[in-house]
C-alpha positions in Angstrom: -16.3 9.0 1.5 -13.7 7.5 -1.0 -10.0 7.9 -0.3 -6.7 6.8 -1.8 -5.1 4.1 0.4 -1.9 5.2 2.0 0.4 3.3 4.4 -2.2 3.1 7.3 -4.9 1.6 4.7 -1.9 -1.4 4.0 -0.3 -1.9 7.0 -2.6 -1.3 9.8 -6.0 -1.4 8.2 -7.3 -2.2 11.8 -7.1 1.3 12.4 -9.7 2.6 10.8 -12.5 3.9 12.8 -15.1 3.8 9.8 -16.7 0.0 9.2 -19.6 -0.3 7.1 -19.8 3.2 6.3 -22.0 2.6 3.3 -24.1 0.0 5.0 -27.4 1.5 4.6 -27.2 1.6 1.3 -25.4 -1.4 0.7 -27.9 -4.4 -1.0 -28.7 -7.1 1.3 -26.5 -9.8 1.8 -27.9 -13.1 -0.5 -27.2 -16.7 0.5 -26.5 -18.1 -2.9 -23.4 -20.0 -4.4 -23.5 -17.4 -7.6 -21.6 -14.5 -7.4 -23.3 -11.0 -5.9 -21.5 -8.1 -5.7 -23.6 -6.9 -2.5 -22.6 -10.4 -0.9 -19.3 -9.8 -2.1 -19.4 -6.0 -0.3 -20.5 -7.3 2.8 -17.8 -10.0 3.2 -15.3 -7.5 2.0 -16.0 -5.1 5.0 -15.8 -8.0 7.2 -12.7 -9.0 6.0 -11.2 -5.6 6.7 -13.0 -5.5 10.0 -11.4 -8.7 11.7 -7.8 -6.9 11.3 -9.8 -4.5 14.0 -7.5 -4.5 17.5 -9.6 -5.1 20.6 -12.9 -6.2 20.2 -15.4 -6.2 17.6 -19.2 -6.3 19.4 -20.0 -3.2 18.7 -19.4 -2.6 15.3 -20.2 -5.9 14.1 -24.1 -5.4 16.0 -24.4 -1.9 14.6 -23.5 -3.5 10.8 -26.1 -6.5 11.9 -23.9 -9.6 13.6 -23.5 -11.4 16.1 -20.2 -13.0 17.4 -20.6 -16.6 17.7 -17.2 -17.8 18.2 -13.7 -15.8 18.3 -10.4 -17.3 18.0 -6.7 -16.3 17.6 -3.7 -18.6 18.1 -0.2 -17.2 17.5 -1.2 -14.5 15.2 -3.7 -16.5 13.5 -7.4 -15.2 14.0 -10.3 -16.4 12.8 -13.8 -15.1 14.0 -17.5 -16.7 13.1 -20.8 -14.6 13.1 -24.1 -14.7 12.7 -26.1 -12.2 10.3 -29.2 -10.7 12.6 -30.8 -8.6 10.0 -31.8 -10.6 6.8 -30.9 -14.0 5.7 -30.3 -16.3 8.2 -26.6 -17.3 7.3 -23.1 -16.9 8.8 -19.5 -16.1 8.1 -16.1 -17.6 8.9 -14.2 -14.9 8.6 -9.9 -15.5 8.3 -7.0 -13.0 9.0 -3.7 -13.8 7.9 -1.0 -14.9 10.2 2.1 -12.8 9.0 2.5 -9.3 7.8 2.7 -8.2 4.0 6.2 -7.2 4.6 6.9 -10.7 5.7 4.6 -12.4 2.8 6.5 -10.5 0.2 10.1 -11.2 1.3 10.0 -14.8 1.7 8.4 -16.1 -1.7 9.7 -19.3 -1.5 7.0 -21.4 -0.1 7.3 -25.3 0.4 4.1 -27.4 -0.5 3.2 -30.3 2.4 0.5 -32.6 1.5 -2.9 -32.1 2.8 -6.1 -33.6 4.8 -7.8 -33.9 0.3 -6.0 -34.1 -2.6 -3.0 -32.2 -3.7 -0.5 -30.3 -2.3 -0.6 -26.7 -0.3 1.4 -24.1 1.2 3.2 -25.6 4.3 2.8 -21.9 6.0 -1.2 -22.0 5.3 -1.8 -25.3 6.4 0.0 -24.9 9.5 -1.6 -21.9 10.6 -5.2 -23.1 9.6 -4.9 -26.3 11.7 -3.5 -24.1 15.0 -7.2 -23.2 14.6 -9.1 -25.9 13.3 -9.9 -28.0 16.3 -11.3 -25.3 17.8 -13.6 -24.3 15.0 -14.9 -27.6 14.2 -17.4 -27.5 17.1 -19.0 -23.9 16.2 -19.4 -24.8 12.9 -21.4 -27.7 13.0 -23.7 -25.7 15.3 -23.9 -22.3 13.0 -26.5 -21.7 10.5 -26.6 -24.6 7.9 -25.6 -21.2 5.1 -22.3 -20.5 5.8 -19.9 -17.6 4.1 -16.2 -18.1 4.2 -14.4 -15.6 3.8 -10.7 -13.5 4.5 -8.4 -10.8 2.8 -5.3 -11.4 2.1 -3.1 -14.7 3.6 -6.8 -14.5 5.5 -8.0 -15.3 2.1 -5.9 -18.4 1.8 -7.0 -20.0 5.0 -10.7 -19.1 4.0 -9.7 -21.7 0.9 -7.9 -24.0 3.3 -11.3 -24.0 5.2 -13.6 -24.9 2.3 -11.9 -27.8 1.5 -12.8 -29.3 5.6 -16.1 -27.7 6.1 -17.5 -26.7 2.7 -19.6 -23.7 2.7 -22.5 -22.1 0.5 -19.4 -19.7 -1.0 -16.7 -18.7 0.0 -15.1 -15.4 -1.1 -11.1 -13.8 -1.0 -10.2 -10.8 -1.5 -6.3 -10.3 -3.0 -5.6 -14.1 -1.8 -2.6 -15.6 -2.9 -2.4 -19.3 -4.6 -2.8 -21.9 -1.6 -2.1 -25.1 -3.6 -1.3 -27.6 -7.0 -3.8 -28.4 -9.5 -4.6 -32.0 -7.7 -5.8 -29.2 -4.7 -7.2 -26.9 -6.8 -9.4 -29.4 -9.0 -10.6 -30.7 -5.5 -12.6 -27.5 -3.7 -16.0 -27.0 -3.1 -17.6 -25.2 -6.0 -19.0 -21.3 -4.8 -14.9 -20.0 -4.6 -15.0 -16.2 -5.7 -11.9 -14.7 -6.1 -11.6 -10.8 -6.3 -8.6 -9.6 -7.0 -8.1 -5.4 -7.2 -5.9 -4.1 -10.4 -2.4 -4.7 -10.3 -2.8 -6.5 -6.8 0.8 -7.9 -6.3 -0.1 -10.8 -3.7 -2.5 -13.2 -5.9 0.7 -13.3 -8.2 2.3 -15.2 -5.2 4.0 -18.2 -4.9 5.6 -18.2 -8.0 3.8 -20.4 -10.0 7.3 -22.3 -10.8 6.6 -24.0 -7.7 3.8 -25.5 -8.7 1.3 -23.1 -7.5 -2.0 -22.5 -9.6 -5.1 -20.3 -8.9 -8.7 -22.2 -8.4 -12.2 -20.5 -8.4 -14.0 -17.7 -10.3 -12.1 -15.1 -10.8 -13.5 -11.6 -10.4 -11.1 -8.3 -11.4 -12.0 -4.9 -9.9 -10.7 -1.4 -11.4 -8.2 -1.6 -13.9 -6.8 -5.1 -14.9 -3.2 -5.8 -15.3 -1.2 -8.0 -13.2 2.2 -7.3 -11.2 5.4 -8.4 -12.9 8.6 -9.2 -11.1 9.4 -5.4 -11.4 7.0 -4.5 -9.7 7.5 -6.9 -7.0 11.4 -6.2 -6.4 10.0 -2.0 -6.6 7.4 -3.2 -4.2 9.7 -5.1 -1.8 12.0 -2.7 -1.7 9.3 0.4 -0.5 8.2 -2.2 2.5 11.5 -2.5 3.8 11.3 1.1 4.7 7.6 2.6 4.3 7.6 6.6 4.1 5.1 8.7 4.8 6.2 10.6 2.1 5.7 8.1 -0.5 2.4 6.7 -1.6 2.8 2.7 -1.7 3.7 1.6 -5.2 0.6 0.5 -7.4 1.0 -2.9 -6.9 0.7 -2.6 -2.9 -2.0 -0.1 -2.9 -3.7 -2.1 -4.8 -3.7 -5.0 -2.2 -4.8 -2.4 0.7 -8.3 -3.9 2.5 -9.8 -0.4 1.6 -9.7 -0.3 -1.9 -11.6 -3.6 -2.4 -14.3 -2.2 0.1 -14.6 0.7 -2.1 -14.6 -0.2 -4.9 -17.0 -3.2 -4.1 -19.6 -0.1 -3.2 -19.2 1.0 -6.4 -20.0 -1.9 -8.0 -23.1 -2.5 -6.1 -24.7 0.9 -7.2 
């Protein structure tokens, strides 16, 4: 059943007790480098799953995966699986490393060369190469189709990724920019990037820093994106979240929830 996001759905979306809810009547997940919505809603509701607390066997073998490999240093977590019912492919799915709290107060990001062209976000690369030695080994051994994919700052290390391994596609949801044009010009083709309404995040770092957006872009709901208003309105509810309050536009928006949903929709 749809419902509006509230705090929860931002915050802590690894509460939710209700993964691939619409699963049966989901379409099937298709290995291509195109865009598909199903592909998209499958990846979506994997991205929302990974924030999950504790593990994730059960639902990810009721939703038909397998875990191959699992791994989280310092806050970053990164998990690869294996479709079992369909197409024979896998996903590197990312989480972020930091909160959105934490994202949206310190906007000032630095840019550090990388391992390819062009310049990135010195907090992105340093939490995708905590990671990185460790999933170089699995991912020469997965399926030769590979998804990768992430919400949020999870989003940005799924970018980060492609540009080391590159994958069949690789999807975000609500990612923000990652690096300069030099970085942008260089990824892997297949880069789908949703981005929900008013999302506030993808807006981020300011693009006065050099910052630039690569990939197709895909807009769900209504189109319109956040101004600096709506960021300092934005910042300001996150400091002190109310249960009182539904989260302004701009952070609903961003919540894991909504893209899920309104993914299904599209798919039907």
């Amino acid at each position: 059943m749809t419902r509006s996001s509230d705090w929860s759905d931002l915050l802590t979306p690894g509460a939710a007790d209700d993964w691939f809810a619409s699963a049966d009547a989901a379409p099937s997940l298709i290995v291509d480098a195109r865009w598909q919505p199903g592909t998209a809603w499958w990846l979506a509701e994997l991205s929302r799953l990974v924030y999950r607390d504790g593990e994730l066997t059960a639902p990810l073998a009721a939703a038909g995966f397998a875990l191959l490999h699992e791994c989280a240093v310092d806050g970053t977590r990164t998990v690869l699986l294996r479709c079992t019912r369909g197409a024979d492919c896998a996903a590197l799915v990312c989480r972020g490393t930091a909160s959105l709290r934490d994202w949206l107060v310190n906007v000032r990001a630095v840019r550090r060369s990388w391992r390819g062209p062009g310049r990135v976000h010195y907090g992105f690369r340093r939490a995708l190469l905590r990671v990185w030695d460790q999933l170089e080994g699995p991912l020469a051994t997965a399926p030769r189709e590979l998804f990768f994919t992430g919400h949020s700052l999870g989003g940005a290390l799924a970018t980060l990724a492609a540009t080391l391994h590159a994958p069949r596609a690789t999807y975000t949801f609500g990612a923000p920019m990652v690096g300069d044009r030099a970085f942008v010009d260089a990824l892997p083709p297949g880069l789908h990037r949703v981005v929900n309404g008013r999302d506030l995040v993808p807006t981020l770092p300011p693009t006065r820093g050099g910052y630039v957006h690569g990939g197709e872009l895909h807009h769900l709901g209504a189109a319109g994106a956040a101004d600096a208003i709506a960021l300092a309105s934005a910042t300001a509810q996150l400091s002190a979240p109310s249960s009182k309050l539904a989260p302004h536009p701009a952070l609903m928006d961003h919540a894991p929830r909504r893209y899920v949903e309104l993914l299904r929709r599209l798919t039907q």
